[in-house]
C-alpha positions as CSV (number, residue, x, y, z in Angstrom):
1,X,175.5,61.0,40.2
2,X,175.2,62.2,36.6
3,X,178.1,59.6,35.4
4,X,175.8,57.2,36.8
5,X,172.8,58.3,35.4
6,X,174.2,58.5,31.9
7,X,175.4,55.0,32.4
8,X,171.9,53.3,33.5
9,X,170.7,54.9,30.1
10,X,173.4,53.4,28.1
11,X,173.0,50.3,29.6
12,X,168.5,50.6,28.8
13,X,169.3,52.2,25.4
14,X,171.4,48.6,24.9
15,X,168.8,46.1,26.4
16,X,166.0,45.1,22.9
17,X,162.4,46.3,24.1
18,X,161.5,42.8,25.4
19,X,164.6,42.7,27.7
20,X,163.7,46.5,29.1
21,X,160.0,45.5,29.7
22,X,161.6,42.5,31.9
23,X,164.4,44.6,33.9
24,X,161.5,47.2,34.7
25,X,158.9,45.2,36.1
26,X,161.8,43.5,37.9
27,X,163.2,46.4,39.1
28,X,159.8,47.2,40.5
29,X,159.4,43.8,42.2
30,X,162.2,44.5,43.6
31,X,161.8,48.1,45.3
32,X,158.5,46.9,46.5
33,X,160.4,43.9,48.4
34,X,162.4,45.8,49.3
35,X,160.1,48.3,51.0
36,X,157.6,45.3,52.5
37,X,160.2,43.9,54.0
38,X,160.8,47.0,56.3
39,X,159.1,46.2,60.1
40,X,158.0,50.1,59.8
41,X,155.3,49.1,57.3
42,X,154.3,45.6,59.1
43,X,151.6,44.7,61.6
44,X,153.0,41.3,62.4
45,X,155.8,39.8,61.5
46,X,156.5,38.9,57.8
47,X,159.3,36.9,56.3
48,X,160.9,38.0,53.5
49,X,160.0,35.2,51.5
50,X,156.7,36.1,51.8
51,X,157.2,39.5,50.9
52,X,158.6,39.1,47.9
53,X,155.7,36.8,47.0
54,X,153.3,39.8,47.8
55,X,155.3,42.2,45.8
56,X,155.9,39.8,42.4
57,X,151.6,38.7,42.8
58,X,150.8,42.9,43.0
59,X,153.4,43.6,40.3
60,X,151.6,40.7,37.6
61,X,147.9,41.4,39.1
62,X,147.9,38.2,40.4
63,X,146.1,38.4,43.4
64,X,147.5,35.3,45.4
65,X,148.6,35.6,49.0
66,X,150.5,33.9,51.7
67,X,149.8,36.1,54.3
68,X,146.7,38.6,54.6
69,X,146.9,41.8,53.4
70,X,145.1,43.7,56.3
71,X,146.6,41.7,58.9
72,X,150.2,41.5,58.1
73,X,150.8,45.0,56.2
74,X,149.4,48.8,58.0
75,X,148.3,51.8,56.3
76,X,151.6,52.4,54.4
77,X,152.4,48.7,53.5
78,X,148.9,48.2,52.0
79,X,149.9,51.9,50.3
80,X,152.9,50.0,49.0
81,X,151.0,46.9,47.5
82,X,148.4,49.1,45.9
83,X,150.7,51.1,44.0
84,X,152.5,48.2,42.3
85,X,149.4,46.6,41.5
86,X,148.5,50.1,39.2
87,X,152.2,49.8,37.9
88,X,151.6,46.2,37.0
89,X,148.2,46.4,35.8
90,X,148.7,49.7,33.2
91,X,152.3,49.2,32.2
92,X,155.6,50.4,33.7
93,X,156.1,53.2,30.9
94,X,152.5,54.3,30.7
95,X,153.3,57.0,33.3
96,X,156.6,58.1,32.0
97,X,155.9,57.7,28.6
98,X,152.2,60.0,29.4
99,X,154.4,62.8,31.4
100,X,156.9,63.2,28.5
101,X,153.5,63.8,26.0
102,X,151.9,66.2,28.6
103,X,154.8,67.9,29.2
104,X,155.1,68.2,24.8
105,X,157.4,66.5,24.8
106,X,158.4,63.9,21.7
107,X,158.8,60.4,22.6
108,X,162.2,58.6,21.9
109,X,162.5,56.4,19.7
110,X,163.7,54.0,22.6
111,X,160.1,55.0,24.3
112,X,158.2,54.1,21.2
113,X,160.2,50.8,20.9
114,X,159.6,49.6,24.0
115,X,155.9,50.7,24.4
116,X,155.2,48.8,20.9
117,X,156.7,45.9,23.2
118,X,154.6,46.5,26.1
119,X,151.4,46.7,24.4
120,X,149.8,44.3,21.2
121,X,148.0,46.8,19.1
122,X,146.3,45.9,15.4
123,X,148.0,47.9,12.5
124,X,147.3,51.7,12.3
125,X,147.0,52.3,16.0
126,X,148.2,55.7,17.3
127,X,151.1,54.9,20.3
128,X,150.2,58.5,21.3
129,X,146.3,58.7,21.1
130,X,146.7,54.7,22.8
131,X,148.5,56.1,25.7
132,X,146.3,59.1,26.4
133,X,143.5,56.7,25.9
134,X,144.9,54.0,28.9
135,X,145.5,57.1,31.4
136,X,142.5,58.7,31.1
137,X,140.4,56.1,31.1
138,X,142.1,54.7,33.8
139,X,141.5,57.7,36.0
140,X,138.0,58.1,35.3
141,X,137.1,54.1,35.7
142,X,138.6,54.0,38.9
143,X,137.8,57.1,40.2
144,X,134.2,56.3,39.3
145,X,134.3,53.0,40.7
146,X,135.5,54.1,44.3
147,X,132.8,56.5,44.7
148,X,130.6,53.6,43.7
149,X,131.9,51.5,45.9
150,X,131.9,53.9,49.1
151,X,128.0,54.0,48.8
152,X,128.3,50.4,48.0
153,X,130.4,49.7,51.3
154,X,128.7,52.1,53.6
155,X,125.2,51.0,52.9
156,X,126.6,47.5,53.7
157,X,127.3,48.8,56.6
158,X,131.4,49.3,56.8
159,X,132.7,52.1,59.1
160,X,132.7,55.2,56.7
161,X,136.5,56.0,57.4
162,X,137.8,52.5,56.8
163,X,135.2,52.8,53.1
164,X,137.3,55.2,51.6
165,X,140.3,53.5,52.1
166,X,138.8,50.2,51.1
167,X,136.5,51.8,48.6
168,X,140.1,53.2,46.4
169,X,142.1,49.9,47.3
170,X,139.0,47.8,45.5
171,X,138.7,50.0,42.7
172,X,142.6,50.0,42.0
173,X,142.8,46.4,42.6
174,X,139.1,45.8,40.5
175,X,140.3,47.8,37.5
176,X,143.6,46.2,37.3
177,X,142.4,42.7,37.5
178,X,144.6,42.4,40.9
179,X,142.0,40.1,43.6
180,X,143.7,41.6,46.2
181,X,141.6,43.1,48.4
182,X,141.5,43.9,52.3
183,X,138.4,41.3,53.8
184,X,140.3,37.7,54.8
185,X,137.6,35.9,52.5
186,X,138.0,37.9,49.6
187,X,134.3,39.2,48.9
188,X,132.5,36.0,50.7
189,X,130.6,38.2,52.8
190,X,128.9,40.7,49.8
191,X,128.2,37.3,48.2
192,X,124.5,38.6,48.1
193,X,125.1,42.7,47.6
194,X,124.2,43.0,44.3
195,X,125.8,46.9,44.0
196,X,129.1,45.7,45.4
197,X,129.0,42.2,42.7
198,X,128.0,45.2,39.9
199,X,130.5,47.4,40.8
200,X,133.5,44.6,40.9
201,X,132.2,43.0,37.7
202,X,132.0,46.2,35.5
203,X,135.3,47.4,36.9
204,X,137.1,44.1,36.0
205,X,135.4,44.0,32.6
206,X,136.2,47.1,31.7
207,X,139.9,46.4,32.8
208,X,140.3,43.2,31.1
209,X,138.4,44.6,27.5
210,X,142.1,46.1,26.7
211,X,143.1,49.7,26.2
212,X,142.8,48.6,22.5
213,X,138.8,48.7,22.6
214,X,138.2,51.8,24.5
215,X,141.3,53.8,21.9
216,X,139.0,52.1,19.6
217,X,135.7,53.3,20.3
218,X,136.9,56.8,21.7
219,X,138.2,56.9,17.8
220,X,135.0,55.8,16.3
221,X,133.3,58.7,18.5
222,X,135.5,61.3,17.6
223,X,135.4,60.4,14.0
224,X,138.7,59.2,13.7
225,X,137.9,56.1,12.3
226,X,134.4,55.2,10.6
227,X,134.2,51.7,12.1
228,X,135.8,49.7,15.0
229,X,138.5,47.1,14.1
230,X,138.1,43.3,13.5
231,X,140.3,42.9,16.8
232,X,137.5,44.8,18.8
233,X,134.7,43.3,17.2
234,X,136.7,40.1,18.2
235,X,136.9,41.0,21.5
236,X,133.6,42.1,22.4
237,X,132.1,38.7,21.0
238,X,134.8,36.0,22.7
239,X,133.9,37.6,26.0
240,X,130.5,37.8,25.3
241,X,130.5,34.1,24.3
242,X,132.8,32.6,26.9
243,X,130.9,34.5,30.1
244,X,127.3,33.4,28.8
245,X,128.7,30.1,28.3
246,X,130.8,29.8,32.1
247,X,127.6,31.5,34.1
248,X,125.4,29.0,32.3
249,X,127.9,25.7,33.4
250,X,128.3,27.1,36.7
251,X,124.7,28.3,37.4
252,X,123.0,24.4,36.3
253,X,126.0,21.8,36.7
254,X,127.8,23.1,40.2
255,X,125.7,21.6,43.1
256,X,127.6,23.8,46.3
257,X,125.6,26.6,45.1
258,X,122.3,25.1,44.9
259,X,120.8,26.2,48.1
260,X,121.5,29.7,47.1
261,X,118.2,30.3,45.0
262,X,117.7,34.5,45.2
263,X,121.9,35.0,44.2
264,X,122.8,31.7,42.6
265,X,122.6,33.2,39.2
266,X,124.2,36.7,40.7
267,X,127.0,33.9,41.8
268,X,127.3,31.8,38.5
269,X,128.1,35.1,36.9
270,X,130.8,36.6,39.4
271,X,132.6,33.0,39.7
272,X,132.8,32.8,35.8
273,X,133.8,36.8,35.3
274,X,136.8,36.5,38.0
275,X,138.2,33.4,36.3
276,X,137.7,34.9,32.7
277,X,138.6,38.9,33.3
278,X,141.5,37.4,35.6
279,X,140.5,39.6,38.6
280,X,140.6,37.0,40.8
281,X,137.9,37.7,43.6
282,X,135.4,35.5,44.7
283,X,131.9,35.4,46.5
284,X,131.7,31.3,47.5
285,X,134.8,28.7,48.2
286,X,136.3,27.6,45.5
287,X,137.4,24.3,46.9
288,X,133.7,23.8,47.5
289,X,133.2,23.4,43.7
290,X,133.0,19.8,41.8
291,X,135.7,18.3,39.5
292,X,133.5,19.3,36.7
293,X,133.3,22.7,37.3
294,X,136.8,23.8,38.3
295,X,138.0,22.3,35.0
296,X,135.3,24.8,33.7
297,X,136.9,27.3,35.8
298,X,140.5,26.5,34.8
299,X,139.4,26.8,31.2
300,X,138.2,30.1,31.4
301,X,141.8,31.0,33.7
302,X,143.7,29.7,30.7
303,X,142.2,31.9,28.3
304,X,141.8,35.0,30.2
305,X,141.3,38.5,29.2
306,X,142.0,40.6,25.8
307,X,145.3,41.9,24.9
308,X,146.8,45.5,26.0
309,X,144.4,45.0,29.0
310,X,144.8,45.1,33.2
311,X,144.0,41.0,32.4
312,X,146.4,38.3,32.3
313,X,145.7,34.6,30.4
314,X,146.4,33.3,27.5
315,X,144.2,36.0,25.7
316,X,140.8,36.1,23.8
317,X,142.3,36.9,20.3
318,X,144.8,34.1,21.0
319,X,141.7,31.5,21.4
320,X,140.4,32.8,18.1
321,X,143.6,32.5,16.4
322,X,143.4,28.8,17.6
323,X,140.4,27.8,16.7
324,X,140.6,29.8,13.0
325,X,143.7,27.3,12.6
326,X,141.7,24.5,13.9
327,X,138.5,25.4,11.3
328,X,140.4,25.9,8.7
329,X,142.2,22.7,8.9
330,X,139.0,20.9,9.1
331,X,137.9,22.4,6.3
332,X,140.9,21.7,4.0
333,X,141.1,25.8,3.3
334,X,144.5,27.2,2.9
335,X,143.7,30.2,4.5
336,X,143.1,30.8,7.4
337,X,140.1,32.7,8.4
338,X,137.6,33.9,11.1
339,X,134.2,35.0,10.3
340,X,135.3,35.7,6.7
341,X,138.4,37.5,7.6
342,X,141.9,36.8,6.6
343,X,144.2,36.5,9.5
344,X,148.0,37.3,9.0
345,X,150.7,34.5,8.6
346,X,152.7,36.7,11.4
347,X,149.6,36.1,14.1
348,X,149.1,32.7,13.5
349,X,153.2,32.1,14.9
350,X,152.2,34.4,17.6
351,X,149.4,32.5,18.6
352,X,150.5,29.3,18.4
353,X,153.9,30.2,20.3
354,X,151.8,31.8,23.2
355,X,149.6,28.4,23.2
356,X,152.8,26.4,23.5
357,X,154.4,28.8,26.4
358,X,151.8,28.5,28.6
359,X,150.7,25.0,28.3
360,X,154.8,24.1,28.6
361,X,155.0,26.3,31.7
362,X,151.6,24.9,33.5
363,X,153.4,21.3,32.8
364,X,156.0,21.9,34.3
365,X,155.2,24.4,37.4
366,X,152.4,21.5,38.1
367,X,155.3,18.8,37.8
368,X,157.5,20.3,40.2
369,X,154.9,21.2,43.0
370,X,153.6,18.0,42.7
371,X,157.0,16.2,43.4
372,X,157.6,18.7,46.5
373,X,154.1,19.9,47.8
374,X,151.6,17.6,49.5
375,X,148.5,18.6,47.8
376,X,145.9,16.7,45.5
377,X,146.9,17.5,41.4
378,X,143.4,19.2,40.9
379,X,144.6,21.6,43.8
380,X,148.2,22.0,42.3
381,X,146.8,22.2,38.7
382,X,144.3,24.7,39.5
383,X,147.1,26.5,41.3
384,X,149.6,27.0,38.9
385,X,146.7,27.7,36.1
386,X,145.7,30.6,38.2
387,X,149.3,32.1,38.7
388,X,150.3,31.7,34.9
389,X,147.2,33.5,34.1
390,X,147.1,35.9,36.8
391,X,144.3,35.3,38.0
392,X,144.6,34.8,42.1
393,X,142.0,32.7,42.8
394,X,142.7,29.5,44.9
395,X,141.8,26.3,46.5
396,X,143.1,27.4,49.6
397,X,146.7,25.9,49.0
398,X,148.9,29.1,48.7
399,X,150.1,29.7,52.2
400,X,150.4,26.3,52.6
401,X,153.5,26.1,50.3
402,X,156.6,25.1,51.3
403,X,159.6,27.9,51.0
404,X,159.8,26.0,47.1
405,X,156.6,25.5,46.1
406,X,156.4,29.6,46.7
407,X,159.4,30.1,44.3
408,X,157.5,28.2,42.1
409,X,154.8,30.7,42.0
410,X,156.6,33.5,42.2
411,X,158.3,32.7,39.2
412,X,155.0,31.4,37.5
413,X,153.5,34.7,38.4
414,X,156.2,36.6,36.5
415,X,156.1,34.9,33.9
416,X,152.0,35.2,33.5
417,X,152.5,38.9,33.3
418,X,155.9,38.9,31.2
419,X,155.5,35.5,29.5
420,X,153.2,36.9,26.2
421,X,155.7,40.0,26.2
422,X,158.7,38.9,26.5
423,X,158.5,35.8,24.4
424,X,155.5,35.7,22.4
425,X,156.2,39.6,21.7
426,X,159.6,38.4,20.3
427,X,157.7,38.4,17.3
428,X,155.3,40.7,17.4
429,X,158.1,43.5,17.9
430,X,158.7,43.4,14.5
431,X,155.4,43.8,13.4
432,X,156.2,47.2,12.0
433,X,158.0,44.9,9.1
434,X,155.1,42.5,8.9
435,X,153.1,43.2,5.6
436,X,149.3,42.3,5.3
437,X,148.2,41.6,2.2
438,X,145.1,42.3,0.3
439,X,142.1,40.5,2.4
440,X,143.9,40.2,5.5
441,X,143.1,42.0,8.4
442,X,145.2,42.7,11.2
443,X,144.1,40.9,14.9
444,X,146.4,42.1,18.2
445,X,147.4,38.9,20.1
């Protein structure tokens, strides 16, 4: 066993920090197939295909299904799904990593490598105080959030003993930007509980900010630092901007809401929140919605949440790269800038590389399951926009797929939660050689 042992670590020691990232979340994908596709863990019958669809959308946070949660998986199996969605949404080696520092021990320099990897962080950013920052956080958010969402769920009027099991699931799930959740039409029925709407929104927000915000503001409080960084301030205002500007669309251009008049703007809200933090749930039909809107919706999918978050997507700070180029260009500068701000040579590739990956792989995922599947393109488009970005929210296509079209998506799905990392983190791993000059500051993409 030892031989063996030794050997496995050779062989990580070997892989670069992108490749390890990779091999872990598929080794993780993997296990949890493994495990769903035992019959102990089953209420009906389950294929395996569809299994390892399950495990790859709770490993990336996706959210879409094939088969229902609570009807195909028991206690244990729905156990099983929850755990790799809080793998998937904090990181493979967050726990590992957070043991070796409680424990006092020193990270390796292989641990440091690949958590640079793992995680985008702006220059001067602790790895230690970062990953003390995620767990902690992490425990207390979700903690908080299922006893929120017991009260929540009981004075809706779920059995108490089947609340606390959904009431952790939700908050797991909520937290990590996952949609999956254990009520066959996602939150359709709470569409009008404004507690349950709260609790899922600030859960999901909160997950899709980024570690890098809260490590940032914990800083600021402890005296640390003496002001947040321009990648926070960045943060805060993209997702400020982009949900005012989504609830607004959705509240006065989409007309299946309209009868709604006491939640509509409650609605507008959640609809343009799940697309944007990534989290996936939804409180009306989404194939209900006009042409208009669901391009709205894909929009807000493409860009996503904020980088070293539970969120998937393109990223906020990547839109603001994009559109720093794009103003700059107008304006004939040769810098690039954002309000006032330098932004590094090094960020610029990053961004533009990330912009190119996902448009490329939404081209062709929506090529192939057009040529194969027998679905409208706004249906397709919408599909494969949601499993890039990790988003889970459908038009009602996904267990409809043939045995390819679900490859497809499982392989779209990965990608979403390894694509930034693994390709457009190709460069930022060797950030620690990037140099900012005088003026610049540093933005996380």
């Amino acid at each position: 066993m030892i031989p063996l042992i030794k050997k496995y670590r050779k062989f990580q020691i070997s892989l670069s920090p992108q490749q390890n990232i990779l091999f872990g979340f598929m080794t993780y994908t993997f296990i949890g197939w493994a495990l769903l596709c035992v019959p102990f863990f089953h209420k009906q019958a389950v294929s395996a295909l569809d299994s390892l669809f399950i495990a790859t959308s709770a490993i990336s946070t996706t959210g879409l299904v094939t088969v229902s949660i609570f009807d195909t998986y028991n206690w244990f199996g729905q156990f099983i799904v929850m755990l790799l969605i809080q793998i998937g949404g904090i990181g493979y080696m967050t726990f590992t990593s957070f043991i070796l520092l409680s424990n006092k021990s020193k990270l390796t320099h292989w641990h440091q490598r690949v958590l640079n990897a793992e995680f985008s962080m702006p220059k001067g950013f602790e790895i230690k105080d970062f990953l003390k920052s995620v767990i902690i956080f992490t425990i207390v958010i979700e903690t908080i959030g299922a006893l929120c969402f017991y009260i929540a769920f009981t004075n809706a009027g779920v059995e108490p003993n089947f609340a606390i099991w959904s009431s952790v699931f939700h908050s797991i799930s909520s937290f990590c930007t996952a949609g999956f959740g254990l009520y066959n039409d996602s939150f359709e029925q709470f569409a009008g509980n404004t507690s349950i709407n709260t609790i899922i929104s600030v859960l999901s927000i909160c997950g899709s900010l980024g570690f890098i915000v809260v490590t940032d503001f914990w800083n600021r409080l402890s005296g640390k630092t003496k002001a947040i960084t321009f990648t926070s301030k960045t943060i805060l205002g993209v997702i400020v901007l982009l949900l005012i500007l989504g609830t607004v669309m959705i509240y006065f251009f989409e007309p299946s809401i309209s009868q709604l008049e006491d939640s509509k703007l409650m609605v507008s809200f959640f609809q343009s929140m799940t697309a944007l933090t990534t989290v996936g749930f939804n409180t009306v039909p989404i194939s209900d919605f006009s042409l208009g809107i669901l391009l709205v919706v894909i929009f807000l999918m493409y860009v996503g949440a904020s980088p070293s978050g539970t969120g998937g997507g393109m990223k906020s700070t990547t839109l603001t790269a994009l559109m720093a180029i794009m103003w700059s260009r107008i304006r004939n500068n040769k810098q690039v800038t954002f309000f006032g701000k330098e932004i590094p040579l090094e960020r610029l590739y990053v961004a533009t590389s990330v912009f190119m990956l996902y448009a490329s792989v939404i081209f062709i995922s929506t090529f192939l399951l057009a040529m194969t599947e027998d679905f409208p393109l706004d249906q397709i488009l919408f599909e494969t926009t949601s499993a890039i970005g990790t988003v889970g929210l459908s038009m009602g296509v996904t267990g409809s797929l043939s045995a390819f079209g679900k490859i497809v998506i499982i392989a779209v799905m990965f990608v979403g939660r390894l694509g930034v990392l693994t390709f457009g983190l190709a460069i930022l791993a060797r950030r620690n050689n990037m140099r900012t000059k005088a003026g610049e500051v540093d933005l996380a993409i």
